[in-house]
C-alpha positions as CSV (number, residue, x, y, z in Angstrom):
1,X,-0.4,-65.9,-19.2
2,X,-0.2,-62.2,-19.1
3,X,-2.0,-59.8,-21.3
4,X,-0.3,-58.5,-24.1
5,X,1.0,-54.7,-23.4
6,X,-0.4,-52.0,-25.3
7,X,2.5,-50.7,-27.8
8,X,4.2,-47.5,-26.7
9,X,3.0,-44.2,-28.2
10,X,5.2,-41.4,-27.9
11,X,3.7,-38.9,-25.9
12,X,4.1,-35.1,-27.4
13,X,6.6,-33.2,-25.5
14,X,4.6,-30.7,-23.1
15,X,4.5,-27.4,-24.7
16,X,6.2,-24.5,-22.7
17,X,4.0,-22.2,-20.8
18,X,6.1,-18.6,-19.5
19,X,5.3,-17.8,-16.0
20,X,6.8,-14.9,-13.9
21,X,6.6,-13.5,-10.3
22,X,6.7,-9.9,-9.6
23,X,6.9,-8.1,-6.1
24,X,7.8,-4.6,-5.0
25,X,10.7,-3.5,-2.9
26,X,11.0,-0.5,-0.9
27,X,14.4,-0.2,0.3
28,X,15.6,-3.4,-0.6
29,X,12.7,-5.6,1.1
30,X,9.8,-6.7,-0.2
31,X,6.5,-3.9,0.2
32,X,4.1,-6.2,-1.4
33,X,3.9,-9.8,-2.9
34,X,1.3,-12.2,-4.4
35,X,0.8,-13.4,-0.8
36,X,0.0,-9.7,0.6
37,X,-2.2,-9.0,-2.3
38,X,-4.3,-11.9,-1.8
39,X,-4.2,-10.8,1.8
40,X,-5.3,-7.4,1.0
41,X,-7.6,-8.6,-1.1
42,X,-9.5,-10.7,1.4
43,X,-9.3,-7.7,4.1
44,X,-10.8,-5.6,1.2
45,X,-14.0,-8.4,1.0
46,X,-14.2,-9.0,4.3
47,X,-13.6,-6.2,6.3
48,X,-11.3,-8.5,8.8
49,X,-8.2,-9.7,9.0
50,X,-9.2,-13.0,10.7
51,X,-11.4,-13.7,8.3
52,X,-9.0,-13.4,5.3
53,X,-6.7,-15.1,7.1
54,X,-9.5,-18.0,7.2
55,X,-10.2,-17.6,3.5
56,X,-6.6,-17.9,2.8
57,X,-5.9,-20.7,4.8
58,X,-3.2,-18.9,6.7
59,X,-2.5,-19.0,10.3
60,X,-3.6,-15.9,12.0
61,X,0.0,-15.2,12.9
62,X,1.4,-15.4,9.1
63,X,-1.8,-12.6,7.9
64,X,-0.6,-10.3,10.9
65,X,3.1,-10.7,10.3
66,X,2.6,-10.1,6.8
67,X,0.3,-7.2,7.0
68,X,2.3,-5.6,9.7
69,X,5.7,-6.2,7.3
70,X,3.5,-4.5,4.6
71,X,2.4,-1.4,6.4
72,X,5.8,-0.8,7.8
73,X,7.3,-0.9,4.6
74,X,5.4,1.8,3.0
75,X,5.4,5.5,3.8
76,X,1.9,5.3,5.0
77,X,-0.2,1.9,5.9
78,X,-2.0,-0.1,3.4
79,X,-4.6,-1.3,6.2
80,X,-5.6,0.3,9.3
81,X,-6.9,-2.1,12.0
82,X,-9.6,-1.8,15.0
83,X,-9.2,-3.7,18.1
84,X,-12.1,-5.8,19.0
85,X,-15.1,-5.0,21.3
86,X,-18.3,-5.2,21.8
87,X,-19.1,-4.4,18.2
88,X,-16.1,-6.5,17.2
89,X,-12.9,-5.5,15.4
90,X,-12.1,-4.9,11.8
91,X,-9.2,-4.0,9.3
92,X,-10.0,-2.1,5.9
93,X,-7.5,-0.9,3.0
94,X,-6.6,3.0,2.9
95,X,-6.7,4.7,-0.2
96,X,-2.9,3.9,-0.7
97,X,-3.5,0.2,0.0
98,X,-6.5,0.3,-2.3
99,X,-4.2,2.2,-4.8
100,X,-1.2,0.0,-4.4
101,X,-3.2,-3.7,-4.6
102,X,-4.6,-2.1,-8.1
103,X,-1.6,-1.1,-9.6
104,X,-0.1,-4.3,-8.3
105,X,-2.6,-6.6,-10.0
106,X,-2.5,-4.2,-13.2
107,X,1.2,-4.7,-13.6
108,X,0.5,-8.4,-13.0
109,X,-2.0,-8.3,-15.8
110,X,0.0,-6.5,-18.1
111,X,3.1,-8.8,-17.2
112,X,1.1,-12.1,-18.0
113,X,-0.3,-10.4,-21.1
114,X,3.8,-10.2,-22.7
115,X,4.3,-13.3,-21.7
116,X,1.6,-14.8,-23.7
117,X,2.4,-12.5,-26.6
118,X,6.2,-14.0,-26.4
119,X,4.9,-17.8,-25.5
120,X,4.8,-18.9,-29.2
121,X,8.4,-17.0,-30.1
122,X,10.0,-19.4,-27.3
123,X,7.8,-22.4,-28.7
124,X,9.1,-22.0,-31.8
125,X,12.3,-21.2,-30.9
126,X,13.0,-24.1,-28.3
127,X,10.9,-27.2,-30.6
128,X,14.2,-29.1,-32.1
129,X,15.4,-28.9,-28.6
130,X,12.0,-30.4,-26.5
């Protein structure tokens, strides 16, 4: 004999969340993304590119493609890099890469920050329809 089945419960339809991406362009390609500001980030803390790499989980090749894509991009270099030797390598932001991941995560902050202000709106707005 099989057990009896619990009765079914309507589950309450998941509520929407607003989520956005936001990058900058120079020149139509993309100067800096959520990816490179981790990156830059992690360079920042530190002090090497490996090692953010590491922290990231990216391959070596990805960090220096992406950090090489970034400092081409913009009119001056967000990181400058050292070479290793016998008192190893290293990689650490300029001012403008300092400035840039800032402003970056500020405009991120201040982007989330509508969102949530306009979250209940589009709740209310969207509920007959969910």
């Amino acid at each position: 004999m099989k057990p009896a089945r619990p009765p079914r419960t309507h589950a309450a339809p998941p509520k929407p969340v607003l989520r956005a991406r936001v990058w900058i362009e120079l020149s139509g390609s993309p100067a800096l993304t959520d990816a490179g500001a981790d990156l830059l980030e992690q360079i920042e803390a530190t002090g090497s590119l490996s090692q953010a790499a590491r922290t990231l989980h990216y391959s070596y090749r990805r960090a220096w493609l992406l950090l090489d894509a970034m400092n081409r991009r913009w009119p001056k270099p967000l990181v400058t890099t050292s070479t290793g030797g016998p008192h190893g390598g290293g990689a650490a932001l300029t001012d403008l890469g300092r400035s840039a991941l800032h402003a970056y995560r500020d405009l991120q902050a201040q982007l989330q920050h509508t969102l949530d202000q306009a979250t209940p709106t589009f709740r209310r707005s969207t509920r007959s329809a969910l």
